[in-house]
N, C-alpha and C positions, 0 to 999 in steps of 0.2 A: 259142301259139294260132295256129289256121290262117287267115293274113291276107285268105279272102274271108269268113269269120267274122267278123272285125272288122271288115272293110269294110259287111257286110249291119248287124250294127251299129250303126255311126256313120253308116246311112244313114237308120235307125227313129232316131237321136236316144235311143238307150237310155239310155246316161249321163246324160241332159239331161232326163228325161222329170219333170213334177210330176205328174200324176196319169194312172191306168191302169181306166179304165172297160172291165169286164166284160160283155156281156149276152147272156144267154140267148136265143139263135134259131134256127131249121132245126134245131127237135129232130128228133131219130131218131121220138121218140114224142110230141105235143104234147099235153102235160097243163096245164100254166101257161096256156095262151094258144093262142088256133087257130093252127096252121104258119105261115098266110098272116100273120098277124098281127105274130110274130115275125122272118118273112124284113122288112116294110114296116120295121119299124122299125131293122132291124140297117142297110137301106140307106140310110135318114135319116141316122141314126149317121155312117155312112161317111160320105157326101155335107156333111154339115152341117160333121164334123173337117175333109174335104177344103178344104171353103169359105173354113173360118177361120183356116185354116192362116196367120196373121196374129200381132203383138204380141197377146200375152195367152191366144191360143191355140195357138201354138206350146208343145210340150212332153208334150201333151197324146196317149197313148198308147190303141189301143182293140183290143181281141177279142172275137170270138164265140164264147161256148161252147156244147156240144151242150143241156149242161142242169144248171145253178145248181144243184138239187135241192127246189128252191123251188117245188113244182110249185101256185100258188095264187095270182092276180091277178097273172098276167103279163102281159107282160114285164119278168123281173126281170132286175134291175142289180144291181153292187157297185160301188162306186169305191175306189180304192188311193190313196193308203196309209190312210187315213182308216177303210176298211172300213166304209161307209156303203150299207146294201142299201136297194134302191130296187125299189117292185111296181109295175105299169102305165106300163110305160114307152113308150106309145105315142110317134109323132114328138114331138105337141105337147106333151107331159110331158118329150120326152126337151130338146127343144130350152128348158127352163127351167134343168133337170139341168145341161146343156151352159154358157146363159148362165150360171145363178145359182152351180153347186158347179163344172164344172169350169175356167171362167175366172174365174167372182167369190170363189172358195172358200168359200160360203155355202151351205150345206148348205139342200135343197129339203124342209122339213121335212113338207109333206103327201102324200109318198110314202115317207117314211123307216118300215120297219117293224123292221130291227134296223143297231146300230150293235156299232162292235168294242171293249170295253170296255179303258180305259187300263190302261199294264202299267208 
């Protein structure tokens, strides 16, 4: 493997990571949730990871995708590995998400609309 590959890597903590939040923002086409609404929340997201980048929130892994397919009370989320889809993920929604599933690993059950059934 090509060593700035691994370097980019072990600089995202890939190996290390416990959980990989998803969320749908700056669609192409905003059907889920208005553009604006999407972009606010994707930079909370950032900002809030950024912040806590601390014991308990370290590990913790995030992207934007163009669009979940979920097009219906967004902003929708997934969480990994867990696979816990999450609708309205506005900041203040999202910064429960953040406290309660992805530092306390307690799932925010009043935005849970599907989960990934055990295999």
């Amino acid at each position: 493997m090509d060593d700035s590959l691994r370097a980019v890597a072990s600089s995202l903590g890939l190996s290390d990571f416990s959980r990989h939040i998803f969320l749908c923002a700056d669609q192409s086409e905003a059907k889920c949730c208005a553009h604006e609404a999407g972009v606010e929340s994707w930079e909370f997201l950032k900002r809030r990871l950024k912040e806590l980048q601390a014991p308990g929130a370290a590990g913790i892994l995030r992207s934007k995708a163009n669009c979940l397919r979920v097009c219906a009370r967004g902003p929708i989320a997934v969480v990994y590995p867990e696979g816990v889809w999450y609708h309205s993920c506005t900041p203040a929604n999202l910064e429960r998400i953040i406290q309660e599933h992805l530092i306390g690993g307690r799932v925010v059950e009043e935005f849970v609309f599907a989960t990934k059934t055990a295999q």
